[in-house]
N, C-alpha and C positions, 0 to 999 in steps of 0.2 A: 504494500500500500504506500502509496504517496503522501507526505504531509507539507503543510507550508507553514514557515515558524517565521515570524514577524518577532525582533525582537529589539530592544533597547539596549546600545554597547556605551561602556564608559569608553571614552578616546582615549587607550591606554596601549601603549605598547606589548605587541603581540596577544591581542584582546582577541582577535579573530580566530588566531591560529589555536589558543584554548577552546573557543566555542566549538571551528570544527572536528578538530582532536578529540575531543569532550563527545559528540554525533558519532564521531569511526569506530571511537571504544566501545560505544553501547550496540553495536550494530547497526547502524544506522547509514547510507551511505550518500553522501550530498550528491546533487544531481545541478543545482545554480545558487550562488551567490551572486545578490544583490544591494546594494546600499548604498547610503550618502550620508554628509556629514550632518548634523544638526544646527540650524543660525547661532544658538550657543559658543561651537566649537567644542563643548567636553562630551559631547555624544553623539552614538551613529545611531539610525536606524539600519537596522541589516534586516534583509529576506532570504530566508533562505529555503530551498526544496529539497529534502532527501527521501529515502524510499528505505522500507525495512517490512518484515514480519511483525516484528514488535511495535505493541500500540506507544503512540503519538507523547500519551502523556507521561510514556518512562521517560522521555528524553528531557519534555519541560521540567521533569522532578530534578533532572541532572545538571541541566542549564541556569538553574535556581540559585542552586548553591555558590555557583561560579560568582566569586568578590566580581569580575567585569559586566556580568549580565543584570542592567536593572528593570528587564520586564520581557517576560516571554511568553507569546502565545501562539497557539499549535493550532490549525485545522487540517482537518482532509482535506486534498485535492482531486475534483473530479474529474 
């Protein structure tokens, strides 16, 4: 199944690279990154698409905890 994760990144170096790292390890496997920066400057919106067995919301539980992730949310993709 397919999910789309809309999520909220602090601008912090190598913020990215944990959130996908964070997706490969739970199984999870990204299919596009997408994003820009915030008028702010200390935060991105990132989208992103991955595809896996496992439901949607294992991954938001894992993305949570991540100090760079301050908001994430998960839908299926039709």
């Amino acid at each position: 199944m397919r999910y789309r994760l809309d999520m909220t990144l602090r601008r912090a170096e190598g913020a990215l690279t944990r959130v996908v790292g964070a997706a490969e390890r739970r199984g999870f496997r990204p299919l596009a990154v997408d994003g820009e920066a915030q008028p702010d400057g200390d935060r991105w919106h990132l989208r992103m698409t991955v595809e896996s067995e496992r439901p949607g919301e294992a991954l938001r539980q894992q993305l949570d905890k991540l100090y760079d992730c301050l908001a994430v949310e998960v839908s299926p993709c039709s």
